[in-house]
C-alpha positions as CSV (number, residue, x, y, z in Angstrom):
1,X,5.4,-16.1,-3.5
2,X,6.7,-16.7,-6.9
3,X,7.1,-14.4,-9.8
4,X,3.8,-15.6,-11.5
5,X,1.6,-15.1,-8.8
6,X,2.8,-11.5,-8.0
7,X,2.0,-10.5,-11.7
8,X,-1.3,-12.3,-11.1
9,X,-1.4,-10.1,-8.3
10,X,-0.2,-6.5,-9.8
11,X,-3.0,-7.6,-12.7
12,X,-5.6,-7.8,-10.1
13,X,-4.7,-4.8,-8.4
14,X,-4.9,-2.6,-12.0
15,X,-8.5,-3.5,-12.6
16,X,-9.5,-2.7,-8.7
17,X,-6.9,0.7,-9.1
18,X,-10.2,2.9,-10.6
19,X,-11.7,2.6,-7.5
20,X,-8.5,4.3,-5.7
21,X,-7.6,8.0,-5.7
22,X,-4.7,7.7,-7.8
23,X,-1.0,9.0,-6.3
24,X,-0.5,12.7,-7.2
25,X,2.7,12.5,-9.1
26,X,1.1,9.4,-11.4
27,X,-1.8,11.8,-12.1
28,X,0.0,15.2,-12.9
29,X,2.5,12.8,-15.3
30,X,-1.1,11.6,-16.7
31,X,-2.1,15.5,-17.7
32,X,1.4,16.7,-18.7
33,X,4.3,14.6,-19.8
34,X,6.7,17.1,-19.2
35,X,9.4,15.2,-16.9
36,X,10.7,19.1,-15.7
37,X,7.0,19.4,-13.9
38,X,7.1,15.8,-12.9
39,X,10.4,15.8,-11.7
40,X,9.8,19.3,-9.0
41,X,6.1,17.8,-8.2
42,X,7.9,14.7,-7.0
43,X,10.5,17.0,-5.1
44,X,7.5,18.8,-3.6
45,X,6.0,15.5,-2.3
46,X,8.7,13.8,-0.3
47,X,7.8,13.2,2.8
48,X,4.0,15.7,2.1
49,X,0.5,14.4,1.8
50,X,-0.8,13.9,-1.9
51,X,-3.3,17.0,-1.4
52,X,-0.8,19.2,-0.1
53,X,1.6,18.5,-2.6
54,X,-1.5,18.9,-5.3
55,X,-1.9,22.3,-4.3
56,X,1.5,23.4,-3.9
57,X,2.5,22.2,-7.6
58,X,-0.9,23.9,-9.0
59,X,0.0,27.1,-7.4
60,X,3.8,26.9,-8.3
61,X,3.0,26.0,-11.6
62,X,0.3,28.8,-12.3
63,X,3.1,31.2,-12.0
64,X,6.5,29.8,-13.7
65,X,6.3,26.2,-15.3
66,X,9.5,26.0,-17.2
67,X,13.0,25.6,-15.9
68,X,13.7,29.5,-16.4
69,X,10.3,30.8,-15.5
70,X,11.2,29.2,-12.3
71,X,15.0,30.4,-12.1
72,X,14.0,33.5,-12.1
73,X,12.0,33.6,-9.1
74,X,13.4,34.0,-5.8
75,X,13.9,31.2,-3.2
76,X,11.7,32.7,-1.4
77,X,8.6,33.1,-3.6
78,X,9.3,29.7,-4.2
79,X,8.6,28.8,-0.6
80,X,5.8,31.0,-0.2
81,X,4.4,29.1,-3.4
82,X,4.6,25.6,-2.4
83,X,4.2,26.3,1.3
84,X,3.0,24.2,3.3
85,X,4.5,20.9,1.6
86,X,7.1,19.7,4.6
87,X,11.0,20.9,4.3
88,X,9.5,23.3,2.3
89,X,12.5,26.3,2.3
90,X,14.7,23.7,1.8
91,X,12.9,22.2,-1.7
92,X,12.2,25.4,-3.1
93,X,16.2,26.2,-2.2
94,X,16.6,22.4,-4.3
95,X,14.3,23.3,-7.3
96,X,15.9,27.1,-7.7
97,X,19.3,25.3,-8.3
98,X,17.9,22.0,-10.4
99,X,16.0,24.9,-12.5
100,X,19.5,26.8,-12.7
101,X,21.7,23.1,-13.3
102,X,18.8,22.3,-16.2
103,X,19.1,25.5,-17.9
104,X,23.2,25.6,-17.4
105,X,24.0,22.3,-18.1
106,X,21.1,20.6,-20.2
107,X,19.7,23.1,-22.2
108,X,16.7,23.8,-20.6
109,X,15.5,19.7,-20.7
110,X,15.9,17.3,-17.8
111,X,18.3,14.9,-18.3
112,X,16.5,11.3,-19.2
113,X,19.1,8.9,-17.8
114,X,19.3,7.6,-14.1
115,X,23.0,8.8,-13.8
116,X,22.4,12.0,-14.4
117,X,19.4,12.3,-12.6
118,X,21.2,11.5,-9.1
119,X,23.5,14.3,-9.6
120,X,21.1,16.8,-8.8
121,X,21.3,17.4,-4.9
122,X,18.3,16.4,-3.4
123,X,17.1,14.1,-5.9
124,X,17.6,9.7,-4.5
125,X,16.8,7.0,-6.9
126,X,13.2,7.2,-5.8
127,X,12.8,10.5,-7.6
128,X,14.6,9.8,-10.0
129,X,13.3,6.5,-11.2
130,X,10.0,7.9,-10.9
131,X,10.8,11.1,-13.4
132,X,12.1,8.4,-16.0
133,X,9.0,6.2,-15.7
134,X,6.5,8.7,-15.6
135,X,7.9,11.4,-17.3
136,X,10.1,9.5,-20.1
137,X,8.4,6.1,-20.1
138,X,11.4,4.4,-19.3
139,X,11.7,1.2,-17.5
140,X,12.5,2.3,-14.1
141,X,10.8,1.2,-10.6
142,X,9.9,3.8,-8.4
143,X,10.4,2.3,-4.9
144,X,8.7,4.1,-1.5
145,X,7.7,2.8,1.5
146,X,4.4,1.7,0.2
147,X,6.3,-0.3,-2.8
148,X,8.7,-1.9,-0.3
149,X,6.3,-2.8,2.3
150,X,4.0,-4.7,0.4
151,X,6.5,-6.2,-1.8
152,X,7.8,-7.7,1.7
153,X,4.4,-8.0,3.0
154,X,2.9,-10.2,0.2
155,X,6.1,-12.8,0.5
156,X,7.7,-12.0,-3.0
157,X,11.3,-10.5,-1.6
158,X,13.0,-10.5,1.9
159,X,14.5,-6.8,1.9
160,X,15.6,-4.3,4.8
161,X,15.5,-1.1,2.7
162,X,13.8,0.2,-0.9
163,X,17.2,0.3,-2.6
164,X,17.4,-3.3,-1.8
165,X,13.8,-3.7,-3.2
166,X,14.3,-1.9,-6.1
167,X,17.3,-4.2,-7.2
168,X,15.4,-7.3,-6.0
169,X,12.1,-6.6,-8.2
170,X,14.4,-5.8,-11.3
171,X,15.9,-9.1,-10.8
172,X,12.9,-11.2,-10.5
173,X,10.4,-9.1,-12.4
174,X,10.3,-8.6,-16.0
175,X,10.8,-5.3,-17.3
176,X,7.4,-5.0,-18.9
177,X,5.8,-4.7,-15.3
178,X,8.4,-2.2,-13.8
179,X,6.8,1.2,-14.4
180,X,3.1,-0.2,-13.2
181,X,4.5,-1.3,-9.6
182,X,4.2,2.4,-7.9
183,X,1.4,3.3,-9.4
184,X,-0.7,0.5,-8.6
185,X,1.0,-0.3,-4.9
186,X,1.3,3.1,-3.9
187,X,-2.7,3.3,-4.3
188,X,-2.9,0.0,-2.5
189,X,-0.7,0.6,0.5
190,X,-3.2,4.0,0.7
191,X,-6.2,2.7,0.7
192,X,-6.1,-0.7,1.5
193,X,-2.5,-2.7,2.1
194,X,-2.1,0.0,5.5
195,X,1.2,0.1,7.1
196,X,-0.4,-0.9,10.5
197,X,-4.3,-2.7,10.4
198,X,-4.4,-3.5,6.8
199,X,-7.8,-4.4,5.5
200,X,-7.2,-7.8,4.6
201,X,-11.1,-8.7,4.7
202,X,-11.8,-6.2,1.8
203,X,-8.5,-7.2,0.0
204,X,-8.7,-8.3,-3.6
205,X,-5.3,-10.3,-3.4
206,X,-5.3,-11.6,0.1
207,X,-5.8,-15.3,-0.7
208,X,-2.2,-14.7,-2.5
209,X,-0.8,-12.8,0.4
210,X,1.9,-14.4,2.7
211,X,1.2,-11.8,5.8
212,X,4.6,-11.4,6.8
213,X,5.1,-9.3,10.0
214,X,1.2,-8.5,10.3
215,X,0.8,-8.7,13.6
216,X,-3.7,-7.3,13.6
217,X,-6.0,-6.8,10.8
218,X,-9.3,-6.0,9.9
């Protein structure tokens, strides 16, 4: 697949995305822009369902929303409050100590660069190209298992891992597409674009699509 053809694609899949239930992180950074939310909703969600990690971040973020509001609360209220996302005593251990890093080190505000970003324990370039996207509308792109799968799928790269996607999309993409790419595959790969099955018959960009490594469809 060539570079045109998975734009042509990526423009397809944003008029069908309506239709989707949109990922959780894309659609808290769509009601708040604050990257410090963003960036501990997307902690909560690693490796958790979308509706889990919904409700976890609602109730964590009825009680402290700020960097210090959540500093001050013990690691275990934090657990309690975002129970029962997965790892979950281990995150809120992770967003106690970004909270403290934040307020310590950046003044309270999140640092916007990717650099910085992966110096925070607990936080891989996934997170932390989607806080920069979605939270400081940088160009960044947010690569997870849905993004590298299709991305393979669909005959545009030939990657092993989604840091190897991430650096092969930069390079053949341009950089005005970048921060639409998880957004629009992640609701894809959910609904459509499955991991194992996919629903090619009901797929708006199957006639583009390469196949590669589906082995059964419907």
């Amino acid at each position: 697949m060539q570079t045109k053809e998975f734009i042509k694609v990526l423009e397809i899949l944003e008029k069908e995305f309506p239709k989707w239930k949109a990922p959780v992180v894309s659609l808290m950074a769509q009601q708040t822009k604050d990257p410090f939310r963003i960036l501990i909703s997307t902690i909560i969600s690693l490796r958790t369902k979308d509706e889990v990690t919904a409700e976890a971040s609602k109730r964590l973020f009825s009680v402290a929303k700020t960097p210090e509001e959540i500093f001050k609360l013990s690691e275990e209220e934090i657990a309690k409050l975002i129970y029962p996302a997965g790892f979950y005593k281990n995150k809120a251990k992770t967003i106690k100590e970004i909270s403290k890093i934040i307020l310590e080190k950046y003044n309270g505000k999140v640092p916007n660069t990717l650099e910085e970003l992966l110096k925070f324990k607990g936080v891989g370039r996934k997170t932390a190209n989607l806080v920069l996207s979605e939270g400081f509308n940088k160009p960044a792109i947010c690569v997870d298992v849905h993004v590298h799968r299709i991305s393979n799928r669909l005959g545009f790269i030939k990657t092993k891992t989604p840091e190897e996607t991430e650096f092969a999309l930069m390079k053949k993409l341009p950089e005005k597409y970048w921060n639409k790419i998880n957004k629009l595959l992640v609701g894809f790969g959910q609904t459509i674009c499955k991991p194992v099955s996919p629903y090619c018959s009901k797929c708006p960009v199957e006639k583009f699509c390469e196949k590669v490594d589906v082995k059964k469809y419907r």
